[in-house]
Each structure stands twice: as structure tokens, then as C-alpha cells.
DOMARMAR-293286 format. One record per atom (N, C-alpha, C): x, y, z. Coordinates in steps of 0.001 Angstrom, whole numbers, padded with zeros to 6 digits, always signed. Atoms other than C-alpha are relative to their C-alpha. Layout:
N
XYZ...
// end
This chain:
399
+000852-001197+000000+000000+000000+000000+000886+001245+000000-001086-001221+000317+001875+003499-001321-000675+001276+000881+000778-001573-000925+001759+006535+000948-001350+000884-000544+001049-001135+000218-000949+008343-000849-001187-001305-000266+001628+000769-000287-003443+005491-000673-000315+000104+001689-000002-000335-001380-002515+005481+003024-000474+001153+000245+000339-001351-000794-002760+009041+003507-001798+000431-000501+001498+000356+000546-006392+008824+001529-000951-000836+000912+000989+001205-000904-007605+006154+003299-000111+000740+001893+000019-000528-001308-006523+007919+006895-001317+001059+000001+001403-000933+000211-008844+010893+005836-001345-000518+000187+000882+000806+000038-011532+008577+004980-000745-000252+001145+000444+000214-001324-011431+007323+008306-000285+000662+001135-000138-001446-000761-011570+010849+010152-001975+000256-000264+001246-000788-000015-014981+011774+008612-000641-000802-000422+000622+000939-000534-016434+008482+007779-000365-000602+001257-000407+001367-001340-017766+005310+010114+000671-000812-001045-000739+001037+001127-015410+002513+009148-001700-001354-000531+001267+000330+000795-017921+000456+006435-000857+000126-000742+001527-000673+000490-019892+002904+005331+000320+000164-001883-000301-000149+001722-020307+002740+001302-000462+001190-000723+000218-000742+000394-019850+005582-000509+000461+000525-001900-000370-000137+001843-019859+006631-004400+001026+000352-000571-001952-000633+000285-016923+007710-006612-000407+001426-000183-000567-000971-000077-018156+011050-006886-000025+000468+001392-000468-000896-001576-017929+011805-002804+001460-000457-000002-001393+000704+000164-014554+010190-003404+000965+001357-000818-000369-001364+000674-013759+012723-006227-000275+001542+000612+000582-001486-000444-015619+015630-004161+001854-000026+001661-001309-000499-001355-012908+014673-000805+001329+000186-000676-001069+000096+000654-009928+014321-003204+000122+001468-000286+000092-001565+000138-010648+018087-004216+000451+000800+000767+000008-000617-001280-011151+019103-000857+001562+000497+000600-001002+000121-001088-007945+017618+000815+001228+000395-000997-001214-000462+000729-005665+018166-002323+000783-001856-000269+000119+001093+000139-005407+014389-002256-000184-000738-001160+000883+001079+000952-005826+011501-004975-000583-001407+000401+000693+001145-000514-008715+009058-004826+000673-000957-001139-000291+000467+001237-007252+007242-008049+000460-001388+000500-000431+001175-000862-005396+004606-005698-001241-000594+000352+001233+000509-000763-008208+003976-003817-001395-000678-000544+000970+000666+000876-010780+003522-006826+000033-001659-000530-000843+000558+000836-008286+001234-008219+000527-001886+001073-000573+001004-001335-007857-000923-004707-001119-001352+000557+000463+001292-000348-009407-003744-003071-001395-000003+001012+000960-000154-000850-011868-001933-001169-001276+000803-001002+000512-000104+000938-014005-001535-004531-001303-001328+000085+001103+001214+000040-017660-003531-003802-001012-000016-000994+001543-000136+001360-019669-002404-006891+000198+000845-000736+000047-000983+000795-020370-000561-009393-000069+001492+000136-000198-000809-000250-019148+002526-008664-000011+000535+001766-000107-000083-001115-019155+001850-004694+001329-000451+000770-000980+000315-000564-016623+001632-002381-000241+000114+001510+000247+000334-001586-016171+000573+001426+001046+001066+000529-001131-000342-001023-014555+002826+004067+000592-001147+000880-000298+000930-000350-011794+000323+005453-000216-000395+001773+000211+000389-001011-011943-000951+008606+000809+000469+000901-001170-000413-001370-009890+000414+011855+001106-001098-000289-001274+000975-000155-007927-002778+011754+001227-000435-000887-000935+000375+000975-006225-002645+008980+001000+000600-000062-001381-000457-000418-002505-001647+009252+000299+000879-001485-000189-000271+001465-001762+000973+006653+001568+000411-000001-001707-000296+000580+002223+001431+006549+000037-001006-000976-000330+000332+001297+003258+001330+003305+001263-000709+000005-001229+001600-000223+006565-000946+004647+000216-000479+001006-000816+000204-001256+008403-002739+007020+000716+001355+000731-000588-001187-000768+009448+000074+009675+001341-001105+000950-000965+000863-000951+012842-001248+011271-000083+000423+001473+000265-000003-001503+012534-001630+015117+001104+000974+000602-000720-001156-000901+014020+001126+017419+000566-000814+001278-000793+001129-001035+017034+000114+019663-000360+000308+001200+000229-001015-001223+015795+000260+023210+000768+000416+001184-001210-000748-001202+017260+001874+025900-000095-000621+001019-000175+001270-001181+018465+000559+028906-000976-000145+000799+000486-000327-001371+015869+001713+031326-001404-000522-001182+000908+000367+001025+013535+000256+028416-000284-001879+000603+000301+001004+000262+011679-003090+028823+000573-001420-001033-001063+001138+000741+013519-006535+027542-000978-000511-001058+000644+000129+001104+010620-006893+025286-000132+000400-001559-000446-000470+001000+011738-006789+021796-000934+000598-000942+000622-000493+000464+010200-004248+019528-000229-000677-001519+000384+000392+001526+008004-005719+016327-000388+001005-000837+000471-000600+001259+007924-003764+013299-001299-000796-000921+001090+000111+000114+004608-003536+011806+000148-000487-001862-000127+000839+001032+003896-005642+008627-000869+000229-001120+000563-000303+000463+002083-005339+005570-001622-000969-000446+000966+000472-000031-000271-008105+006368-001391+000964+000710+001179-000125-000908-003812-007193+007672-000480-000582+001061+000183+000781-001289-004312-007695+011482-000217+000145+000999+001047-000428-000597-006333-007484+014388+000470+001432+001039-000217-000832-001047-006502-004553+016829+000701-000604+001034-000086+000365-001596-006746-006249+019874+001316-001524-000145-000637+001032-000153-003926-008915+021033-000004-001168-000666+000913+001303+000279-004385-012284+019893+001141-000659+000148-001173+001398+000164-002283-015969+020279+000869+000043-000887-001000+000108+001230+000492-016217+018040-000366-001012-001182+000640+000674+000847-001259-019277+017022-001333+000170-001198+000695-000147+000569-004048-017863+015475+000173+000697-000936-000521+000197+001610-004149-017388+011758-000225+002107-000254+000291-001184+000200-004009-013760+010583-000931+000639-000937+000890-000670+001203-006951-011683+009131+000071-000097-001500-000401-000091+001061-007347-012110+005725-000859+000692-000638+000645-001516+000981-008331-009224+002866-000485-000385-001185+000207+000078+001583-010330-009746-000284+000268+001280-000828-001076-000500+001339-008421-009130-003117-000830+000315-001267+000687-000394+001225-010215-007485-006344+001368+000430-000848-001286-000239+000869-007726-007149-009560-001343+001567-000576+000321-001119+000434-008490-003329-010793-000187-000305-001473+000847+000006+001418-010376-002921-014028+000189+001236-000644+000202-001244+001093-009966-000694-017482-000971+000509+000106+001767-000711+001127-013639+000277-018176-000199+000297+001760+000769-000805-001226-015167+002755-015214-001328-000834-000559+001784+000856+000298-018681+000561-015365-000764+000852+000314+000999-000562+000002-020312+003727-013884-000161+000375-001238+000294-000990+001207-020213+005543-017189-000690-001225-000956+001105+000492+000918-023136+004503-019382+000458+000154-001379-000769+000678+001546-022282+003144-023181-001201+000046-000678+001137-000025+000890-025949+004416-024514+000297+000918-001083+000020-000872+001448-025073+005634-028447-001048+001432+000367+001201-000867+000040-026074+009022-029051-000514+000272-001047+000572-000137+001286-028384+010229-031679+000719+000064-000973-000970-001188+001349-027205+010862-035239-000794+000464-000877+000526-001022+000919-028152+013396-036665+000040-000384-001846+000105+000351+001758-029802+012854-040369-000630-001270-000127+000283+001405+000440-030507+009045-039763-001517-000063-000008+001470+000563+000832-033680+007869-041386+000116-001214+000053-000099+001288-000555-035060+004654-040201-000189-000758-001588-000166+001270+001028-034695+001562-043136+000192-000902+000080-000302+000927-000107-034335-001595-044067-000644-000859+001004+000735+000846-000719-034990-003912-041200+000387+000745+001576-000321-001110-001031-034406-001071-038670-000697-000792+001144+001528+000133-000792-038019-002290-037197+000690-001233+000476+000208+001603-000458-037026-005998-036692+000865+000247+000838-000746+000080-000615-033861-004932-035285-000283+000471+001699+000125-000690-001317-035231-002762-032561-001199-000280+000708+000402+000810-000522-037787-005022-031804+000406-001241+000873-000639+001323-000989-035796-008072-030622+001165+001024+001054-001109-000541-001035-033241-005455-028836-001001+000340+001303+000967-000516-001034-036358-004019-027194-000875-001293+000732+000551+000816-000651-037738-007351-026207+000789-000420+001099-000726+000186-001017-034973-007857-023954+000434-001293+000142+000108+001242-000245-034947-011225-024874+001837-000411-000494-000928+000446+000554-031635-013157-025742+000015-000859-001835-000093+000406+001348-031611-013652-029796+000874+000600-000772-001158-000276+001108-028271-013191-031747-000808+000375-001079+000130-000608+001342-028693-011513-034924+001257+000540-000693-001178-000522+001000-026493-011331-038137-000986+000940-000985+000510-000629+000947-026868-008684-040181+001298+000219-001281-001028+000169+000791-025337-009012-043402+000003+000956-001355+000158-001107+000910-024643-006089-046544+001162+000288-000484-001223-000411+000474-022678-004535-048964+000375+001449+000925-000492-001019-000367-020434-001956-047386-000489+001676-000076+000538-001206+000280-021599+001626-046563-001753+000067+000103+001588+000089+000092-025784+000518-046324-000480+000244+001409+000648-000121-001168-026164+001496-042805-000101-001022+000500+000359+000608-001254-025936-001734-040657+000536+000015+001384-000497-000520-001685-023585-000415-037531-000871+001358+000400+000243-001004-000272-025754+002717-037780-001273-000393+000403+001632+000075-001127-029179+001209-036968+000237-000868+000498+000043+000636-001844-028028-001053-033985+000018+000941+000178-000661-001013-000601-026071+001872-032975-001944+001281+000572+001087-001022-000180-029722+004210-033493-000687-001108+001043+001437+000592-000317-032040+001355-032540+000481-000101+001754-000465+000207-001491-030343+001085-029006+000164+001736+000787+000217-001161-000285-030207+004800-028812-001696+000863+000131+001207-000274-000129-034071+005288-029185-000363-000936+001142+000712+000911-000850-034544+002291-026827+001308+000021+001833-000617-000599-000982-031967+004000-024422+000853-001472+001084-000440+001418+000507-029779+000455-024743+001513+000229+000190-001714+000205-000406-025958+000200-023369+000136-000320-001184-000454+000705+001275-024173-000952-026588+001544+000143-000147-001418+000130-000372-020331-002290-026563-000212-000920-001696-000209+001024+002470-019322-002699-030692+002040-000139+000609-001041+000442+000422-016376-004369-031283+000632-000273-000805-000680-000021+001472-014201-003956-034116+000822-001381-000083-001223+001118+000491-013091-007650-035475+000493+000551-000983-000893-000125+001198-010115-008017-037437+000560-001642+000235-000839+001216-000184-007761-011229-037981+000219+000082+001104-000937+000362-001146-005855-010691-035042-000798+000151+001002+000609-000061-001434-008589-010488-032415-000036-001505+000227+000128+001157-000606-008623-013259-030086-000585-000041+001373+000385+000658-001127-009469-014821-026831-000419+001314+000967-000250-001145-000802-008252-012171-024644-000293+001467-000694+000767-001227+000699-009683-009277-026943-001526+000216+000661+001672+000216-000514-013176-010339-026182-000051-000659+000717+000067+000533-001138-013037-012452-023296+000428+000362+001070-000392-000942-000880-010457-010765-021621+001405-000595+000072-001388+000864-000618-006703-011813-020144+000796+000973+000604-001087-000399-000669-003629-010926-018711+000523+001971-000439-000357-001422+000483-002313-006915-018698+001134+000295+000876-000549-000832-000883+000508-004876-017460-000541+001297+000522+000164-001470-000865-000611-001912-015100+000812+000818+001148-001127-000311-001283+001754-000156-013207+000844-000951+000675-001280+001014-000733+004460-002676-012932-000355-001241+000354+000409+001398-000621+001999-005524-012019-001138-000789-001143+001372+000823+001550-000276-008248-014270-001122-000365+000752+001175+000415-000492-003345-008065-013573-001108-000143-000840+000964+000172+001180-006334-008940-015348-001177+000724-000589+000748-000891+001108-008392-007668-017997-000868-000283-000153+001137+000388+000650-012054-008145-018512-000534+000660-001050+000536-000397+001557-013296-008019-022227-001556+000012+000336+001069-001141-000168-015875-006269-023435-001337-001121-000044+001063+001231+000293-018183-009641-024270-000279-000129+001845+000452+000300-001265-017969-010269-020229-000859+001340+000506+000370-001006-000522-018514-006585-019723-001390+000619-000589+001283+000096+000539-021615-006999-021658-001213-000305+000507+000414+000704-000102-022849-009747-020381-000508+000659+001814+000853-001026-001220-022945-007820-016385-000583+000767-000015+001173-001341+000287-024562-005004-017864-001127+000113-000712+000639+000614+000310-026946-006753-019363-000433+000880-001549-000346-000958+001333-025792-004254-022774-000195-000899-001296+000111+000367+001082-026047-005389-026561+001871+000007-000437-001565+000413-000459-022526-006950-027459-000157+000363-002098-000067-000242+001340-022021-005206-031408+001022-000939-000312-001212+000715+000914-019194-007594-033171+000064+000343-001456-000048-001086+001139-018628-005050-036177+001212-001200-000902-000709+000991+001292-017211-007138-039316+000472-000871+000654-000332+000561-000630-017517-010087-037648+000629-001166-001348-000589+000622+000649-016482-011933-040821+001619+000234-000266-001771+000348-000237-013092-011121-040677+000755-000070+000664-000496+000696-001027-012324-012726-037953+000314-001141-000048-000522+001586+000717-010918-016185-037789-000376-001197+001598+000300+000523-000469-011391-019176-035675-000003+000314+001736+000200-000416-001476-010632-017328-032216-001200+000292+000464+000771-000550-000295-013687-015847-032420-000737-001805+000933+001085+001018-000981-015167-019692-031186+000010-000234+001636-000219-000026-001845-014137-018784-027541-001499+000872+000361+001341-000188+000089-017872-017375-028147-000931-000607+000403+001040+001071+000313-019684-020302-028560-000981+000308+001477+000528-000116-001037-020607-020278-024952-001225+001130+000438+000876-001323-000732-021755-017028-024429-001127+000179-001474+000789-000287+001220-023627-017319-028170-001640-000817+000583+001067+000791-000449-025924-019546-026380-000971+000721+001080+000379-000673-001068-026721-017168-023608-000140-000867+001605-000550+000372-001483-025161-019176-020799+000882+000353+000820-000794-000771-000598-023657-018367-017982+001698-000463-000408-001303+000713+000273-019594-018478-018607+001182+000058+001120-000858+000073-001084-017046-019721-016636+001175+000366-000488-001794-000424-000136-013672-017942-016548+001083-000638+000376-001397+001007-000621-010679-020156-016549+000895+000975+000696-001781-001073-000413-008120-016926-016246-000689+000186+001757+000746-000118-001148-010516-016407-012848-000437-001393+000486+000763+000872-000285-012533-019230-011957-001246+000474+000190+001437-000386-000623-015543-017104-011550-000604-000161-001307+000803+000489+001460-018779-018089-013672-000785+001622+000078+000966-000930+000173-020185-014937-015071-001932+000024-000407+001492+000161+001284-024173-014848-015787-000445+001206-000596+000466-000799+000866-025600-012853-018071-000910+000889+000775+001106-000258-000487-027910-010196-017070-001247+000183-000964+001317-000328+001274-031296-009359-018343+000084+000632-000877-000068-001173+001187-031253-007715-021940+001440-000134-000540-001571+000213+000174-027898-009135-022407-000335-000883-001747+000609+000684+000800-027878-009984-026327+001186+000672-001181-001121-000122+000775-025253-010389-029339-000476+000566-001221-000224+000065+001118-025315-008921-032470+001023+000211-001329-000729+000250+000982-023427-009689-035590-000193+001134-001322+000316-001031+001104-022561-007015-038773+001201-000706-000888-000928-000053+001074-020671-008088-042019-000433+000013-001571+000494-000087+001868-020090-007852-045991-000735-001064-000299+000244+001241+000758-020500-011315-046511-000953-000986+001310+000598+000878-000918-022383-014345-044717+000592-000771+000833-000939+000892-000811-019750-015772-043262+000838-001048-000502-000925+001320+000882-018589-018018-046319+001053+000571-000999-000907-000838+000716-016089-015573-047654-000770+000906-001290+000515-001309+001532-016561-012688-050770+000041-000730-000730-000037+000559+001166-017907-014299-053518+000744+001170-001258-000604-000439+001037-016710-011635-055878+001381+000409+000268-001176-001033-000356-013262-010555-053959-000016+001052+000553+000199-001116-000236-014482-007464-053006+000745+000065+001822-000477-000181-001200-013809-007849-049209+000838-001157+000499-000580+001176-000685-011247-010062-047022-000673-000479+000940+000670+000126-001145-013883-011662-045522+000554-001720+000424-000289+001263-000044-013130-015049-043846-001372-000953-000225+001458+001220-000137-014920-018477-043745+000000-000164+001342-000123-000139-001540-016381-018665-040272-000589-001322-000157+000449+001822-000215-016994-022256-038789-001650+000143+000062+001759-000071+000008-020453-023053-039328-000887-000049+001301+000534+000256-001419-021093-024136-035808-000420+001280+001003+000036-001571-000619-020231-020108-034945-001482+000551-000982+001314-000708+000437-023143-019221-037331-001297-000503+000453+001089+000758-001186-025560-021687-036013-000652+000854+000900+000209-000509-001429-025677-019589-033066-001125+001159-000296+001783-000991+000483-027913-016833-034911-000884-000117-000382+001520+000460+000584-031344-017200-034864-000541+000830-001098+000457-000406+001411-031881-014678-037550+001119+000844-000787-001235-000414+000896-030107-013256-040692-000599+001129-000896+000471-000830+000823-030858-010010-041909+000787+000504-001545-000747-000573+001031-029677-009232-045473-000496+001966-000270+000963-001519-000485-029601-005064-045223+000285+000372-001580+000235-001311+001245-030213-003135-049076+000551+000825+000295-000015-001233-000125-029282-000077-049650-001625+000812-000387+001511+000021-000176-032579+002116-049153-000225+000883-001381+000500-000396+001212-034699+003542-051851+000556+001144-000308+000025-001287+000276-034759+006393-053618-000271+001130+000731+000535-000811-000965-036931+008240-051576+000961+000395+001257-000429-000046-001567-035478+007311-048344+001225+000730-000086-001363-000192+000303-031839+007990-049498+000105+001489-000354+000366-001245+000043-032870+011440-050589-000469+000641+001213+000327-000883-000869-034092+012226-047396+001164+000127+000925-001025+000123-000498-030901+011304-046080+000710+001103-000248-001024-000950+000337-028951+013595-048196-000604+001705+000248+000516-001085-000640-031667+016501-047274+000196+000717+001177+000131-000269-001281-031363+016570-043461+001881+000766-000432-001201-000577-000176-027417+017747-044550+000056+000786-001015+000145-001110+000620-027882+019910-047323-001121+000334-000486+001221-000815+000040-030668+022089-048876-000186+000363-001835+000137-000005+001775-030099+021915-052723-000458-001183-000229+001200+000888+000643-033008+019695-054049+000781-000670-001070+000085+000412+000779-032026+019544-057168+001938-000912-000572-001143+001414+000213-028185+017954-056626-000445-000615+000944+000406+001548-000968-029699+015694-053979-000941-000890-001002+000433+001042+000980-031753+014388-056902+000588-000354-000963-001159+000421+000868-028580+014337-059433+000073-001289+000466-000882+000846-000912-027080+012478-056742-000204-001519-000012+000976+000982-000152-029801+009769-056150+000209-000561-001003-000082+000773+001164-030157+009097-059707+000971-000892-000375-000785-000101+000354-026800+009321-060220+001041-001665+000534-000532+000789-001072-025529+006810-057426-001015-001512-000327+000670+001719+000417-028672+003771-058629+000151-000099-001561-000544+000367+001115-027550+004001-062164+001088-000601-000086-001311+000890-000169-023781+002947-060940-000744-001124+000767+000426+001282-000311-025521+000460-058856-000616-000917-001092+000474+000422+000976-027370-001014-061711+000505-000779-000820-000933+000189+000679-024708-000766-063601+001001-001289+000339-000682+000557-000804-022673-002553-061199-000866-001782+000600+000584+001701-000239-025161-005724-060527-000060-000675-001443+000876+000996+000923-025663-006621-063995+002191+000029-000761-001851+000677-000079-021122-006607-063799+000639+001166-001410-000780-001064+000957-020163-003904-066482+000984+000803+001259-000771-000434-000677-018585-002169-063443+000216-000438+001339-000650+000920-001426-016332-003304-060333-000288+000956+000958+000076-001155-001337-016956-000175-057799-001703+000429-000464+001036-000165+000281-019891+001051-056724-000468+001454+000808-000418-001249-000559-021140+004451-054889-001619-000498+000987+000880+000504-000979-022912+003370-051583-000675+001636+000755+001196-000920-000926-025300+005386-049018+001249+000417+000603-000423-001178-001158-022516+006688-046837+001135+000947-000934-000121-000506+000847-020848+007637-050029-000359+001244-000213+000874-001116-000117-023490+010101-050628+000145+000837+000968+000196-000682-001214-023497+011249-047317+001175+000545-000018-000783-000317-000134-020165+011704-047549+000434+001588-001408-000025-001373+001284-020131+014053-051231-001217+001238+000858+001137-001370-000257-023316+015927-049188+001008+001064+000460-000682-001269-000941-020874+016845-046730+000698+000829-000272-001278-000519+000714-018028+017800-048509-000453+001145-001029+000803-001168+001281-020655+020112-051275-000520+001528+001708+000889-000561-001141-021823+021515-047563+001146+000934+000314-000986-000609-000643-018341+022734-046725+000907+000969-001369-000315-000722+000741-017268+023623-050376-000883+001161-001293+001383-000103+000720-020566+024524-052006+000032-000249-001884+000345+000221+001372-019274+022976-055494-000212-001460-000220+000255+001773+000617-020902+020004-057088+001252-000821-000663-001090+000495+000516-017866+018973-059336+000784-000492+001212-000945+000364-000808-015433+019060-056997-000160-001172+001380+000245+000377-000894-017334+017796-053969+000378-001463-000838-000150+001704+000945-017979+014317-056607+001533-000253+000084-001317+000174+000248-014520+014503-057697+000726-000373+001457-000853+000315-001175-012561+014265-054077-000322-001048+000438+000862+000921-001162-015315+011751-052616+000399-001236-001388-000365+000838+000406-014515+009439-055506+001221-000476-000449-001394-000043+000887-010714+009847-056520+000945-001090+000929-000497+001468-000489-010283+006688-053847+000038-001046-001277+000375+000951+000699-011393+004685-057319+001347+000134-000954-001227+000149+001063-008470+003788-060267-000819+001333-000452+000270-001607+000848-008519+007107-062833-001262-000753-001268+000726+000457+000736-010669+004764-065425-001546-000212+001022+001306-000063-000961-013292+004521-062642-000536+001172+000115+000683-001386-000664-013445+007767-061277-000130+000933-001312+000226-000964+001142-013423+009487-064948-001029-000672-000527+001193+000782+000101-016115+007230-065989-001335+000462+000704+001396-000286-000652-018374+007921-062661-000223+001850-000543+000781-001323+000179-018073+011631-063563-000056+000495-001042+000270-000684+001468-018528+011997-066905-001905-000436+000396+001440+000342-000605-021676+009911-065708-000587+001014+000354+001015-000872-001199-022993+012476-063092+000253+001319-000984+000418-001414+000928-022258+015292-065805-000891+000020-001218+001039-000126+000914-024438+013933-068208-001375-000363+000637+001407-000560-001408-027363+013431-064940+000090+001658+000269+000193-001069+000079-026588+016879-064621+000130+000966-000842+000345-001238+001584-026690+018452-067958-001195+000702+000174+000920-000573+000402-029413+020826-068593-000929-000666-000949+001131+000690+000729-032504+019621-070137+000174+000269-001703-000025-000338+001521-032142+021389-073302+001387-000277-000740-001195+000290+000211-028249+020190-073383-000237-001650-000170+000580+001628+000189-029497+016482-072702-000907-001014-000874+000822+000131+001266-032018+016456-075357+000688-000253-001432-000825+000415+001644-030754+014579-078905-000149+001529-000882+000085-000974+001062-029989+016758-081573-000794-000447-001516+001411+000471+000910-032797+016865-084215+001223+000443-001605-001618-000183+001226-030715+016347-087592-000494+001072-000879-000046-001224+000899-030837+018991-090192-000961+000115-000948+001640+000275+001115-034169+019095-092690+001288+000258-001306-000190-000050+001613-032677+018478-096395-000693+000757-000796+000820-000992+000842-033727+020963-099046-001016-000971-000960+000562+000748+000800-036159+019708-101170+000585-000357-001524-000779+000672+001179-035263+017538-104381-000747+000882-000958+000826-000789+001118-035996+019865-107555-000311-001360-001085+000082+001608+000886-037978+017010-109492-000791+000810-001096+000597-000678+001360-039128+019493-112283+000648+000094-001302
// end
């Protein structure tokens, strides 16, 4: 125990009773006060809940070391002086034989659990697709995995993300990649200040808060991800790195987002993996998400800018490359956040050309000169877009 948990904890015990449980912000309010840090103390063993903590007990010895014994003087007692130890141990006397007090031990945790993980609005989003189904089973509270599966850019991290924000819904997303494993999402071993202590992942830290567990491109992930299985079922799980069995709480519930279904990119387009079938099993339903209509997609690009008539270029402009693009004449395609993304960029420069031009010049030069010769002949002028009527011939002199 380091002098400034000691000298924290002494305070504590001045204007507390020893026992009494008090929150982290009267913790943060005395730390102010005294000029003090509670940071030790949050971080320590006298941590009983979510955001509670115990004032310690009188008996607990707080020198931060061995103190070496003082030589005594002659006129001093032949009773040799014991330096005080960093075990925990009783006030009063006791047998030598009897065993010494013992302290439960809590390993300190990354994630503050008071602070709430409810998405906030976003501004512009327009409900689609299977918005409804989604925020039905989140709102039932019930335990039912859901994959939702789409081409890139169609809005499916954005309506969990909303549908848990209207239904005022904890939500912990997790970005897979190859290299996530065990201890990513389950949890494991960490260095913190010189010592290893352990780490609980965000799947456990789900599962106590009885939050929605996002797994964001869960297809490109690889067989680690089956340290899942367990918790895909909605049982309680037992912690080897601990031994403690976590259970789930109420409203505790997984869902899945990727390009593909889980059996890799049929066309190449994404590195998605093949996931073991046994890991898909586990979802009771499979949403395939569209990109949304016309309409809808226009109202999208409205709520961020105020020119009608390139938000209807745009529209057109963007399901003609799609079109184009399913029936395989072209390899790229210009998705919904796409759009959203040229609104913004026309919002900040107010030119159409250019805005197009920057938001697509990610594509090869045969792509991106292609899409905008495209969107300049959607935005020609009517009387520029109109064929040219060929020339009337003079009449034949047949006299």
C-alpha cells in the first residue's frame, strides 16, 4: 500500500464510520477538498460495486513498509520491539497461534462501469431496411443473436447503434479483425503499473450489464472468435483466467454485422473469412440489409444539405452505378454513406464537381473518370441532354 493510498484512506477514516459505502463522486468531491488523490483507492481492493466503495476498517494496518525496530534503551523493557507488517491484522492482542486476518483481493479494471455506453443520436438518420425488426428483438430484452449481413456503406452499424439509442440500450461494438482473439473479447492478462493483472473483455462486460454486445465485421475474424460459442448460447460463462462463472444479465444480447455471410466474398471485393459453421448456427436470424430507396436515401442527403435539385442528381446518379454494377459492367460502386459523404463535402465547399470529384478519386482514374462523366451527363441541362434533331434536307428539284 503506497503513501498516498494510506494518507487517503486515513482521511476517509476521520470523517467516515469505518464500512460505510460511498460513491466515486464523494470520493472525487474529498480528493478536491484535501488536495489528495482518490485514483489509488478507486483502483484498490476496497471496490464492492459498481461505482461503490467501502470505508476500510480500523484494523487494517496501513504502513506502506516494514518500519525497522528502534534500539531500546536501557531503562527500556527486555521486550523486543516488532515492526509492523504489511499483512492485515487485528486490533486487539491475539495468540500467536491464530491465523491472521485475511483481505479480499479485487484485480483493478480498465472500463469505469459507472459511465453509461448508450449511443447518441445521429443526426440525419432515417429509419430503413430492417431497422423495425432490429429494434424489436433489442427491445424485447430477450436473448436472440442476430447477423446482419450487406454490402459496405448501407447502414448496418448505424441502426443497432440508433435502434439502441431510441430504446436507451448500453451498446459495446467491437471492431473484429484477424488478429482479435481470446483475450480481446473475453479478456486476459495486462501490465498496469508494474503488475499483471487482469483484464475483462468487453463480451464479459456486456454480459454484467446486461448491454447489446455489437461484433462489427464479424467476418473477418478467424477461428478465435469460437471462444464465443458459450456465451452465443446465452449461458452463464465460466472464466478459466478467474474461476468465476459470469451470468448474463437481463437484456444481455449479441449482435453480428458483415459484408459477406460468413462463407467468404464471392466476388473478392472484401477479405472476408470463412467462419466455422457451428459459430453461425448460433444466430437465430439473418438479416440481409439493401441499400434504401430512392426516396429514403434522398431524405438522407436533405437533413445535410438544402439543394433539391443535386440531392436528386445524386440519387439518380448513385442507382444508375448500382445497376450498372449488378448486372457486372462495373467493379466499384457508390454506396449510401458515399453520398453522405459528397453531401458533406458540397456543404463545406458549395461545389458540385469538386465535392464528386474528391469523394470518388479513392477509385483507379478509369473509374473515377467514368463515374463523372456519368454524373455530368445526370446533370446536364434539359435542353443540353435532349438529342440533336438532324438537319431538314432541301427539297429535291424534281421538275
Amino acid at each position: 500500500m503506497n503513501k498516498g493510498l494510506s494518507d487517503f484512506i486515513s482521511v476517509l477514516r476521520e470523517r467516515y464510520e469505518p464500512g460505510a459505502i460511498l460513491d466515486r463522486a464523494t470520493l472525487k468531491a474529498l480528493a478536491t477538498g484535501t488536495g489528495l488523490s482518490s485514483v489509488a483507492f478507486e483502483k484498490s481492493e476496497f471496490r464492492v460495486g459498481r461505482g461503490q466503495y467501502r470505508v476500510p476498517e480500523a484494523d487494517i494496518v496501513l504502513a506502506p513498509r516494514p518500519v525497522r525496530a528502534a534500539r531500546p534503551s536501557r531503562a527500556a523493557s527486555s521486550v523486543p520491539v516488532v515492526a509492523p507488517t504489511l499483512t492485515a491484522v487485528s486490533a486487539v492482542s491475539a495468540p500467536r497461534k491464530e491465523a491472521p486476518q485475511v483481505l479480499e483481493f479485487r484485480q483493478p479494471k480498465f472500463v469505469d462501469e459507472s459511465t453509461p455506453s448508450v449511443p447518441e443520436s445521429f443526426r440525419g438518420f432515417v429509419p430503413f431496411g430492417f431497422f423495425r425488426e432490429v429494434k424489436t428483438v433489442i427491445g424485447s430484452k430477450r436473448f436472440h443473436p442476430v447477423y446482419i449481413s450487406g454490402l459496405s456503406g448501407n447502414g448496418k452499424t448505424v441502426m443497432v447503434e440508433q435502434a439502441c439509442s431510441d430504446l436507451s440500450r448500453e451498446l459495446i461494438r467491437v471492431n473484429i479483425s484477424p488478429e482479435t482473439d481470446e483475450a480481446d473479447l473475453v479478456g486476459g492478462m495486462n501490465l498496469i503499473d508494474g503488475n499483471t493483472v487482469y483484464k475483462e473483455g468487453p463480451a464479459l462486460i456486456a454480459m454484467r450489464r446486461g448491454a447489446i454486445l455489437l461484433l462489427d465485421e464479424v467476418d473477418r475474424g478467424s477461428n478465435k472468435l469460437m471462444c464465443l460459442q458459450g456465451i452465443l448460447e446465452g449461458k452463464p460463462y465460466f472464466n478459466k483466467k478467474t474461476g468465476e462463472v459470469v451470468v448474463p444479465a437481463p437484456g444481455f444480447n449479441v449482435i453480428a454485422t458483415g459484408n459477406s455471410k460468413g462463407r467468404g466474398s464471392e466476388d473478392g471485393r472484401y477479405l472476408s473469412s470463412i467462419l466455422d459453421d457451428a459459430f453461425l448456427e448460433r444466430f437465430a436470424n439473418h438479416f440481409e440489409q439493401e441499400y434504401p430507396s430512392t426516396a429514403t436515401e434522398a431524405k438522407i442527403l436533405r437533413s445535410r444539405i438544402e439543394d433539391d435539385q443535386f440531392i436528386t442528381d445524386l440519387v439518380d446518379w448513385a442507382n444508375i452505378i448500382r445497376k450498372t454494377f449488378a448486372e457486372g459492367a462495373v467493379d466499384e460502386l457508390i454506396s449510401t454513406r458515399r453520398l453522405v459523404q459528397i453531401a458533406d463535402t458540397f456543404a463545406i465547399f458549395g461545389d458540385r464537381k469538386k465535392s464528386i470529384e474528391l469523394c470518388v478519386s479513392r477509385f483507379d482514374t478509369e473509374t473515377k473518370n467514368a463515374f463523372l462523366d456519368l454524373y455530368a451527363k445526370v446533370d446536364a441541362p434539359a435542353e443540353e441532354a435532349a438529342p440533336e434533331q438532324p438537319a431538314v434536307e432541301p427539297a429535291a428539284d424534281v421538275s
